[in-house]
C-alpha positions as CSV (number, residue, x, y, z in Angstrom):
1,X,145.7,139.8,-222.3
2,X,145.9,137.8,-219.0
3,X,147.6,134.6,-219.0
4,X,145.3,132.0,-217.6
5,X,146.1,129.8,-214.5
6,X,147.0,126.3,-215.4
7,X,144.7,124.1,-212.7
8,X,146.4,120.6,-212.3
9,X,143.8,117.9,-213.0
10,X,142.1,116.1,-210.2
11,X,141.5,112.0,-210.1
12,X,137.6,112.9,-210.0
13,X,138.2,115.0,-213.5
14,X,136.4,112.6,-215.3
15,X,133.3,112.3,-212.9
16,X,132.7,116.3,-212.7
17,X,129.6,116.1,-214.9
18,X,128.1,113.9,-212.0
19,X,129.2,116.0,-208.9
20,X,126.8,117.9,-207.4
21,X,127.7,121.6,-206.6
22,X,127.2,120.3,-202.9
23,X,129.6,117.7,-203.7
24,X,132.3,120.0,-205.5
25,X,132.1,122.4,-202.4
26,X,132.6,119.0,-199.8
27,X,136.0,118.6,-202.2
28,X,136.7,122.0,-201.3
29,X,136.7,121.8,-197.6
30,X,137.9,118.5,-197.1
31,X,141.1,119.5,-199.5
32,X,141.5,123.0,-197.6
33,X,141.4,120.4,-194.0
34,X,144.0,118.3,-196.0
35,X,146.3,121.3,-196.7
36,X,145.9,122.9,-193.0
37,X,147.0,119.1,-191.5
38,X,149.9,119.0,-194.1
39,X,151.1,122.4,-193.2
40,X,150.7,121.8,-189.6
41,X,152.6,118.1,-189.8
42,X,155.4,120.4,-192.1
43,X,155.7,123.2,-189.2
44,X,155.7,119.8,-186.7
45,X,158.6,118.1,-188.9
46,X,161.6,118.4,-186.4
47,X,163.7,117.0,-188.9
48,X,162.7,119.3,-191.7
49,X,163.0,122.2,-189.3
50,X,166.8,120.8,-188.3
51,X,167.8,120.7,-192.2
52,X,166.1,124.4,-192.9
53,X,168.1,125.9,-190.0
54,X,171.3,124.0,-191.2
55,X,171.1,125.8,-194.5
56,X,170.3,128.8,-192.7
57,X,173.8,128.3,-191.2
58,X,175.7,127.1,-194.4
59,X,174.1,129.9,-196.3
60,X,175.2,132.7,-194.1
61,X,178.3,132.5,-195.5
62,X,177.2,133.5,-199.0
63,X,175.0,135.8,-197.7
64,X,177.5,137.7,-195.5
65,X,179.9,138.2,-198.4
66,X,177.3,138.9,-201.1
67,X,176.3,142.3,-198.6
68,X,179.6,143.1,-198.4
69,X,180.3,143.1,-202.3
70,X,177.0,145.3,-202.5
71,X,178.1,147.5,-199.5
72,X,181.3,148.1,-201.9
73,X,179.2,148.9,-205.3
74,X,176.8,151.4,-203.3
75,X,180.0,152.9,-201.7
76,X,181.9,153.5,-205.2
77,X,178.4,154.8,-207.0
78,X,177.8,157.2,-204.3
79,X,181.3,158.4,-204.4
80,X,181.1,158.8,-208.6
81,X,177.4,160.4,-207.6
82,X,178.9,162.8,-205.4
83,X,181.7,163.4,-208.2
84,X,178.8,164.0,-210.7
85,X,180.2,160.6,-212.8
86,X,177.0,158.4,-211.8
């Protein structure tokens, strides 16, 4: 059984018995406009784009040392696998 998608409920909820389906398919495209001007102002955000490479930076850190812990697991299970132990 397929879980269902939870839809968050829109301001107009109420007033959906009186929209038109020409009116619920205007909602449509003036939201998907919305969404393409909100992603486009996000890709725009220098700030945004200064903090994301920041942590990008402060991140590589972690990332650096957690492949080199897995490089050292893979290493040991392919030596017990070639020792017939894996």
């Amino acid at each position: 059984m397929g879980r269902k998608k939870k839809v968050q409920k829109p301001p107009f909820e109420d007033d959906l018995e009186t929209l038109t389906n020409l009116d619920l398919e205007k909602k449509i495209l003036d939201s998907s406009k919305k969404i393409l001007e909100i992603e486009t102002k996000k890709a725009q955000d220098e700030e945004l784009n200064s903090l994301k490479e920041d942590v990008k930076v402060i991140n590589a850190g972690y990332r650096d040392a957690k492949k080199h812990q897995q490089s050292i697991i893979n290493f040991c299970l392919k030596a017990l696998d070639e020792r017939g132990k894996a």
